[in-house]
N, C-alpha and C positions, 0 to 999 in steps of 0.2 A: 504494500500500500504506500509507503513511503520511500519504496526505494531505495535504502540505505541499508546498509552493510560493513559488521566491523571486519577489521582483517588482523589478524596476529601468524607469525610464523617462527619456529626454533630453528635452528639448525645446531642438531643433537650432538654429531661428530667432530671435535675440533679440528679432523683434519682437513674439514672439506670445509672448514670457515676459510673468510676472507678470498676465495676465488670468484665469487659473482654468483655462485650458484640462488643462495636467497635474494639478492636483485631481481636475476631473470626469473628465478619462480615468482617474486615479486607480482615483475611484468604481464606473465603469466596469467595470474587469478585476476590481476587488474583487469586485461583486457576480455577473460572469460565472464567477470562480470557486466561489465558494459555491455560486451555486443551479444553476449548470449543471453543474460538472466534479467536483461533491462533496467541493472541498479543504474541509479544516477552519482551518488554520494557513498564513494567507501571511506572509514574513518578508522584510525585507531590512536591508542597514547602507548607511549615508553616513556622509563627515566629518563631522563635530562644529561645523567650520567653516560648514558649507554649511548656515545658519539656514534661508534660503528654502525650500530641499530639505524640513529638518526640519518646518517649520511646516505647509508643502502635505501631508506623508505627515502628521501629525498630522490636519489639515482632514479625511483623504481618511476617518480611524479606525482611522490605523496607532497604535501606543504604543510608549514607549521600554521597553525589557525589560532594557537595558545596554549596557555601552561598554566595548570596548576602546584600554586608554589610550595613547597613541603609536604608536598603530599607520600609521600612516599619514605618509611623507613623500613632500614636494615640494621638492625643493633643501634650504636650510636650515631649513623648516617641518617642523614635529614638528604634530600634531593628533588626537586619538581619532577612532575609529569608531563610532558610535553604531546600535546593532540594534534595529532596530523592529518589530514583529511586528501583525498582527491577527487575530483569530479570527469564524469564523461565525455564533457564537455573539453574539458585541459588534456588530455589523456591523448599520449603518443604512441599507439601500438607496435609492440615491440617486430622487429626486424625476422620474419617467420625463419630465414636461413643460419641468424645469429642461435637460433634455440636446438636447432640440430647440433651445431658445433656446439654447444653448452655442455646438453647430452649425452654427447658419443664419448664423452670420456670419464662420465659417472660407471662406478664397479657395479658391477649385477650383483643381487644378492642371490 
């Protein structure tokens, strides 16, 4: 009814962090929402801390919309939450021949 859709994603294995892989899945669910499921508005938040997070949801054409300030503890860590949002409308569909080569070098289980 509203159109809108949060999005969160792990990436479990620290060895496959930092290659792009959660960008292009990113890209991925982005564009499988827009053009297939007719959302308008996907949204999520992470720490403030979590740059890496922030930078890949930036890559992917998330944008910061706001922050909630101390929202967020971890023992004696205080940190905002930063809300990031994308829209249909802004939304650059990922490059279909960049996601073969993403792929083809992910291990089989």
């Amino acid at each position: 009814r509203h159109r809108t859709a949060e999005f969160g994603i792990t990436i479990g294995d620290p060895r496959h962090r930092g290659q792009g892989y959660g960008t292009e899945a990113t890209r991925l669910v982005l564009d499988f929402a827009f053009s297939v499921l007719g959302v308008h508005n996907v949204w999520l938040d992470t720490r403030a801390d979590n740059t890496v997070a922030c930078r890949a949801y930036a890559r992917a054409g998330f944008k910061e919309i706001g922050r909630r300030r101390e929202a967020h503890r971890r023992g004696d860590q205080v940190t905002d939450v930063v809300l990031m949002d994308c829209l249909a409308t802004e939304f650059v569909p990922p490059d279909k021949r960049s996601q073969r080569d993403l792929f083809r070098d992910l291990p089989s289980r």
